[in-house]
Every structure is written in C-alpha cells, then in structure tokens.
Backbone as CSV, one residue per row, in Angstrom:
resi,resn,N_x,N_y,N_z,CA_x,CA_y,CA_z,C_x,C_y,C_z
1,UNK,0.844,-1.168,0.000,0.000,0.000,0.000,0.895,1.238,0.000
2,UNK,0.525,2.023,-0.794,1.360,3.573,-0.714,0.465,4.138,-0.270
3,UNK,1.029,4.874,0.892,0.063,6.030,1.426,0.928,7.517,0.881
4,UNK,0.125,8.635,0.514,0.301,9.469,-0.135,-0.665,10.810,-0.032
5,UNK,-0.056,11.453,0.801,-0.405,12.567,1.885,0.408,13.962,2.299
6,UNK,-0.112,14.641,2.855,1.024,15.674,3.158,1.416,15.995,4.753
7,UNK,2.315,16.787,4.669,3.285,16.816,6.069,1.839,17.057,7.035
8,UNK,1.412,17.806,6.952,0.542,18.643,7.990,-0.700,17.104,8.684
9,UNK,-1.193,15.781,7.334,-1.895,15.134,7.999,-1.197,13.349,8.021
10,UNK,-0.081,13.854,7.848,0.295,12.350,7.986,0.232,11.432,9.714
11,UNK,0.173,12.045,10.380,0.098,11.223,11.457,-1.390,10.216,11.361
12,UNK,-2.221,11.264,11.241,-3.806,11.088,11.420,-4.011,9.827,9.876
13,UNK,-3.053,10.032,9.166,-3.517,9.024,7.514,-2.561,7.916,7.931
14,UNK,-1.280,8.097,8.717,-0.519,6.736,9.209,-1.847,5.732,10.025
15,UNK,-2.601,6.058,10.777,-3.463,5.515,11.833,-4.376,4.813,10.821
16,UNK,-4.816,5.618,9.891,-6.104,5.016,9.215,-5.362,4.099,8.160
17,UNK,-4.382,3.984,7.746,-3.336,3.129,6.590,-3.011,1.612,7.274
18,UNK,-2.642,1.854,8.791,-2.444,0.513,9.757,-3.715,-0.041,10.094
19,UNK,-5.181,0.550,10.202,-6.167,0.045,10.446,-6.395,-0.720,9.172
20,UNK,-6.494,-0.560,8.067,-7.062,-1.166,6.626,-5.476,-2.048,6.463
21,UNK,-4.490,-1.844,7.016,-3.366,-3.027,6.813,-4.103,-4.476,7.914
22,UNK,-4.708,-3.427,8.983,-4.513,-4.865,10.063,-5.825,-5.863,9.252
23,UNK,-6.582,-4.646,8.439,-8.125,-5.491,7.687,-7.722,-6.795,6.986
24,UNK,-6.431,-6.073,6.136,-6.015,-7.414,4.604,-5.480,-8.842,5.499
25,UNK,-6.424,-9.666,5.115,-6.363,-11.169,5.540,-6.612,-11.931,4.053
26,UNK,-5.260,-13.090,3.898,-5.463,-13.772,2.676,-5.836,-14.715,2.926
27,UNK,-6.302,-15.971,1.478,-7.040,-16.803,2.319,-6.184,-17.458,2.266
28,UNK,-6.908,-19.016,2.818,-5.897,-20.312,3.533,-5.322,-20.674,2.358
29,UNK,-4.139,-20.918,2.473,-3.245,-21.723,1.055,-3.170,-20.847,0.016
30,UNK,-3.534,-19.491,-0.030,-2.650,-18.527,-1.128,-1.755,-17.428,0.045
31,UNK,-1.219,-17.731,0.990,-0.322,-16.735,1.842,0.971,-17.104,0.927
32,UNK,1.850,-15.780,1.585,3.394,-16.217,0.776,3.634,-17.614,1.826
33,UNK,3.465,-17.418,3.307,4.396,-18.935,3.369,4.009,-19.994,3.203
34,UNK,2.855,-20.392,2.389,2.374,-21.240,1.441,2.783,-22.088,0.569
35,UNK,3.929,-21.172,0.153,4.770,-21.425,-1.390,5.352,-22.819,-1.007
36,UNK,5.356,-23.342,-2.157,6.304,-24.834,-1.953,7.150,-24.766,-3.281
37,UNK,7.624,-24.730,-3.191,8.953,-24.493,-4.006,8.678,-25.671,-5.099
38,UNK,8.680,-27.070,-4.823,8.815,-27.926,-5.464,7.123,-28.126,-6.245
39,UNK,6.336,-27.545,-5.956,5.029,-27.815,-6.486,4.922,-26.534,-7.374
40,UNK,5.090,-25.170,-6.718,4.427,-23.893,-7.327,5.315,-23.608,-8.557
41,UNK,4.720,-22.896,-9.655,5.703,-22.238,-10.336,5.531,-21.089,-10.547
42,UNK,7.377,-20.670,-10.582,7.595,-19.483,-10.888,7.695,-18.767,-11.934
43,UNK,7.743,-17.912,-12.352,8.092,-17.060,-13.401,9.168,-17.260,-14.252
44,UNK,9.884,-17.319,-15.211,11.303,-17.758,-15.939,11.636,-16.037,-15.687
45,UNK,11.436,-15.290,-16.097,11.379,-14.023,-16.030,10.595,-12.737,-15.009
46,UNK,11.796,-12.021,-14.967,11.388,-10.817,-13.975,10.772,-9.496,-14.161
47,UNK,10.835,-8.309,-13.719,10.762,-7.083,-14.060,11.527,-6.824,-15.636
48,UNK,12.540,-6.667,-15.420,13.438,-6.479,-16.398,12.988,-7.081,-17.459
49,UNK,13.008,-7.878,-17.581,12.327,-8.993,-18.719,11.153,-8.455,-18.939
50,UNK,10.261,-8.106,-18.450,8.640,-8.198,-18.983,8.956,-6.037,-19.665
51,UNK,10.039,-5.564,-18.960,10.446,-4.042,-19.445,10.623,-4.040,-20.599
52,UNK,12.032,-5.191,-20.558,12.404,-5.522,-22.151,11.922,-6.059,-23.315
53,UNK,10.758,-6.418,-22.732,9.832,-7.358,-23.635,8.778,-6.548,-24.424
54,UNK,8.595,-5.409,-23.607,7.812,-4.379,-23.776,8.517,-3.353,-25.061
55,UNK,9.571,-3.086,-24.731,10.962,-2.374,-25.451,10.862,-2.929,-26.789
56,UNK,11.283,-4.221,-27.107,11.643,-5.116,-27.974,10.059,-5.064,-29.102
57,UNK,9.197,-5.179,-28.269,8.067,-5.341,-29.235,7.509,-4.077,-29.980
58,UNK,7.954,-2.977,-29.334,8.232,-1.827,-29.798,8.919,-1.345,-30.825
59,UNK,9.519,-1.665,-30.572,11.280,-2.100,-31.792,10.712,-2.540,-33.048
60,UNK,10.086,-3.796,-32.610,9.320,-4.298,-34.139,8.674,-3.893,-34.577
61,UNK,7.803,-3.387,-34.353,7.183,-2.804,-34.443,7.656,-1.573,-35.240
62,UNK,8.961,-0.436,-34.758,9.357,-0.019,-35.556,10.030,-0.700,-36.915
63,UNK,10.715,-1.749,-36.842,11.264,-2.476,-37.948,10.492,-2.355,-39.182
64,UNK,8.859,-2.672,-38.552,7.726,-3.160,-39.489,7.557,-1.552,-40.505
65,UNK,7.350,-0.553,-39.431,6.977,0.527,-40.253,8.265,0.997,-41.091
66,UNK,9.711,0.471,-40.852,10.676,1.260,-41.598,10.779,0.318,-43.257
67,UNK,10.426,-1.120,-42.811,10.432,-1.730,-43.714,9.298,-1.576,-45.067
68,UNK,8.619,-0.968,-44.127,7.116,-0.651,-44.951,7.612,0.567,-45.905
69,UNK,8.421,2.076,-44.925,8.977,2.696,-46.455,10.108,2.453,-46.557
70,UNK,10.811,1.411,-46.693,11.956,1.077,-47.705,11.265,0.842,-48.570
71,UNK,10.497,-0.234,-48.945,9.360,-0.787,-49.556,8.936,-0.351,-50.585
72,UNK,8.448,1.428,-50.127,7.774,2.327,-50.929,8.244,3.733,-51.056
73,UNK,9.970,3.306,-51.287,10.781,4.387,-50.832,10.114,5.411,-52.121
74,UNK,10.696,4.155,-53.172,10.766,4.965,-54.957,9.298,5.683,-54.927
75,UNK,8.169,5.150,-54.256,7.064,5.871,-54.425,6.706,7.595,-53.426
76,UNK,7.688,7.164,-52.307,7.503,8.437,-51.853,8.274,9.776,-51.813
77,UNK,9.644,9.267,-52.763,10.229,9.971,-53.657,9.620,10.676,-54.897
78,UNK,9.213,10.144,-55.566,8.499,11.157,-56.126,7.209,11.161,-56.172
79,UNK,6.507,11.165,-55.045,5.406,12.473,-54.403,6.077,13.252,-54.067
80,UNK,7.243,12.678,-53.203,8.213,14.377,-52.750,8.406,15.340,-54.053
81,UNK,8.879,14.647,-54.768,9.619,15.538,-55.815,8.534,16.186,-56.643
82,UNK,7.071,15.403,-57.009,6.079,16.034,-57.579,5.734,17.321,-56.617
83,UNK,5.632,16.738,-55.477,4.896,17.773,-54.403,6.084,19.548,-54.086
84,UNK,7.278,19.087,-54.160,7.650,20.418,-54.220,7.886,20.612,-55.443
85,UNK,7.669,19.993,-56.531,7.619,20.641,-58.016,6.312,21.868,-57.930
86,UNK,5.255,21.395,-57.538,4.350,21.768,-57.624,4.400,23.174,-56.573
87,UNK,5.041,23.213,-55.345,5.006,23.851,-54.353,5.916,24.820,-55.507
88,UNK,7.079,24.691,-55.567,7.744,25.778,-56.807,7.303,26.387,-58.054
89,UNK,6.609,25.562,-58.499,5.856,26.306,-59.666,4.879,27.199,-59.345
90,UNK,4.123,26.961,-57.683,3.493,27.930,-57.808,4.338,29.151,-56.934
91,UNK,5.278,28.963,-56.499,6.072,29.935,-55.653,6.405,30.837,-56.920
92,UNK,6.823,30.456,-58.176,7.534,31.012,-59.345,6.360,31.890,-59.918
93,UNK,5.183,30.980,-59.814,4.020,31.980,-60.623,3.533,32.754,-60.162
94,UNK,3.549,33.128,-58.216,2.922,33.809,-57.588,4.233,35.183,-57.633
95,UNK,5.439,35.159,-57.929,6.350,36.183,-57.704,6.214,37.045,-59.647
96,UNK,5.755,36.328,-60.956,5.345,37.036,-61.917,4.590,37.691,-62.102
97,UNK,3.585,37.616,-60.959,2.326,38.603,-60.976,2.950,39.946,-60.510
C-alpha cells in the first residue's frame, strides 16, 4: 500500500493506513508462506524482462513501419519531388504577378 499525503496530515492518515493493513487477511493456502517451491511455479522471467519485452516489441514494431517505407521508398520519392515541383511552380508563378 502507498500512502500518499502531506506533512501537515500524515500522522492522522498513518493511523487510518495501519487500520485497513490490520483489515487485509489472505485466504488459507494462497499466503506467501504457502509457497512450496517444489510444487508452485515461478516465473522464468522478472521485471526487467517483462520491461524488455515491452521495449523489444516496440522495436518491431518499428522495424515493421521502416520496412514498410523502404518498400515504398521509390514511391515516396516522387510524391516528394512532384509535391515540391508543384510547391515551386506555384512559388515562381505567384512572384510574376
């Protein structure tokens, strides 16, 4: 539990934080000293891992979109090149007036 309060009422929110601690009761056979090592299983992976996992899929995620314009490089080359053709021709026609 995070308690999260300020200087002026923390005594009075410590009191009410230990009352709702003394409340939490787990039930029979899911407490931590429960665990049996040889029956329960654990996790292969930790924090770090589920961070990096997060990271990584991200990543591909970028891969996917860079691969997507390599892909369609030649095509978005020239829209570029149409698109400031076009942006110049009219820059050129608006300075003859």
């Amino acid at each position: 539990m995070n308690l999260i309060t300020t200087a002026s009422t923390i005594d009075t929110d410590k009191l009410a934080a230990r009352e709702l601690l003394a409340a939490v009761a787990f039930n029979d056979g899911k407490r931590y000293d429960n665990f049996n090592s040889s029956t329960d299983k654990v996790a292969a992976y930790g924090l770090a891992a589920l961070v990096g996992g997060v990271a990584i899929k991200k990543l591909g995620l970028f891969a996917v979109i860079g691969a997507f314009f390599l892909k369609f490089a030649k095509v978005f080359a020239i829209a570029a090149v149409a698109f400031g053709g076009g942006i110049l021709k009219w820059w050129r026609g608006r300075k003859a007036e």
